[in-house]
C-alpha positions as CSV (number, residue, x, y, z in Angstrom):
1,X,-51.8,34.2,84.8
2,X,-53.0,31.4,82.2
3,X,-51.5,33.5,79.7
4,X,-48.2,33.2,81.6
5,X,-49.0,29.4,82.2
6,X,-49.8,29.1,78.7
7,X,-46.4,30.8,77.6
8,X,-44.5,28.9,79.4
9,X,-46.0,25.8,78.1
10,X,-45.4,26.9,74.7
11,X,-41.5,27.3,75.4
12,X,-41.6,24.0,76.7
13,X,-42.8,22.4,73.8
14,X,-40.3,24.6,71.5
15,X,-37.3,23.7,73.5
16,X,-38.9,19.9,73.3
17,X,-39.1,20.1,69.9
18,X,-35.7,21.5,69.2
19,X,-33.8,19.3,71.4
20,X,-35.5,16.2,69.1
21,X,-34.2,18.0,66.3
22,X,-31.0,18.1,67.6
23,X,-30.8,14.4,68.4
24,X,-32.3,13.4,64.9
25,X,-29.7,15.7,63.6
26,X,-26.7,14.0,65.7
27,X,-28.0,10.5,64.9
28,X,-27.8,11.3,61.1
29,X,-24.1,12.8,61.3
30,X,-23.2,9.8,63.2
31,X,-24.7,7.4,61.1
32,X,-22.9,9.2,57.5
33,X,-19.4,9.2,59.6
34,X,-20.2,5.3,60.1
35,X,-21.4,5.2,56.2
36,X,-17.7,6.5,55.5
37,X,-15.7,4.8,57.8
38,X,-17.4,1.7,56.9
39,X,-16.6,2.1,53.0
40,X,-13.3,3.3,53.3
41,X,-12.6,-0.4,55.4
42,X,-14.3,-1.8,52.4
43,X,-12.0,0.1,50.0
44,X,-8.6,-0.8,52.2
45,X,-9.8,-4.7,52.1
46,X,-10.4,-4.4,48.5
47,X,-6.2,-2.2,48.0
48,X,-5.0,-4.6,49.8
49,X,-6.5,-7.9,48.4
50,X,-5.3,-6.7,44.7
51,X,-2.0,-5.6,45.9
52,X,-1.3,-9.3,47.2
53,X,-2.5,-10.5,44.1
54,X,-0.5,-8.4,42.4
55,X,2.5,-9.2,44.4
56,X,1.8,-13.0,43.5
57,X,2.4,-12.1,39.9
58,X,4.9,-10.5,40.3
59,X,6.8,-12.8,42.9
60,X,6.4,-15.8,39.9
61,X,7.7,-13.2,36.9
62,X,11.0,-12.6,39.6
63,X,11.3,-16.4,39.8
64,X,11.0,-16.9,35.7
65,X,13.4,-14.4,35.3
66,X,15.6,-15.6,38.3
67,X,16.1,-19.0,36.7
68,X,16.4,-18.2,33.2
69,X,19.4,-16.0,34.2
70,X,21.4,-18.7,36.0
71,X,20.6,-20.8,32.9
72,X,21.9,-18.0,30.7
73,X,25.2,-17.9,32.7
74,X,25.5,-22.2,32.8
75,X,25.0,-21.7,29.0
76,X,21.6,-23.7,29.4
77,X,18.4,-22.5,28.0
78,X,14.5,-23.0,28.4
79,X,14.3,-24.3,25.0
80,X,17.6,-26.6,25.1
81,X,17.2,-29.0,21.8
82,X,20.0,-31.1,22.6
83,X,23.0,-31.7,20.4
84,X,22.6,-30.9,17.1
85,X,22.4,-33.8,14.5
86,X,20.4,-36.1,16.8
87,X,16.3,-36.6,15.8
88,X,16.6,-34.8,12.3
89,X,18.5,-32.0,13.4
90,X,21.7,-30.4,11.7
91,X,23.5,-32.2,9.7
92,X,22.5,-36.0,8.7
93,X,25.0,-38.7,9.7
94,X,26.4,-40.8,7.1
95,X,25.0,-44.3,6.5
96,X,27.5,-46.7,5.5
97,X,26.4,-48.5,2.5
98,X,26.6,-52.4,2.8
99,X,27.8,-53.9,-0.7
């Protein structure tokens, strides 16, 4: 009978010993899916902060080119000079000589 007792105990402390192994094992699984999940939040943050910055760029280069159009077709430019011949530019006026 003690051997019986003795067995029995034995399987008891197996089955004890597998069921912590089980949890440990668990525990670990859930804390890599919470390891993933958490970077791939990190990497979405991270897409979507560049793509507004991005977007910013962008959204400035569409205004540049927005307004140098309508200058283009109001025959006006960034770089307007001006009439030609004013501030020693084209051709020089003609000073009348007093005398």
């Amino acid at each position: 009978m003690a051997s019986v007792q003795k067995s029995h105990e034995e399987r008891a402390q197996s089955a004890a010993q597998k069921a912590a192994e089980t949890k440990e094992a668990a525990a670990e699984k859930a804390r890599g899916a919470m390891d993933a999940a958490a970077e791939k939040a990190r990497e979405a943050r991270e897409a979507a902060a560049e793509k507004a910055e991005g977007a910013n760029e962008e959204e400035e280069e569409d205004v540049m080119l927005r307004v140098k159009a309508a200058d283009q077709m109001t025959g006006q430019a960034f770089n307007d000079v001006g009439p030609m011949g004013g501030e020693g530019t084209g051709m020089p006026r003609r000073r009348r000589s007093s005398g």
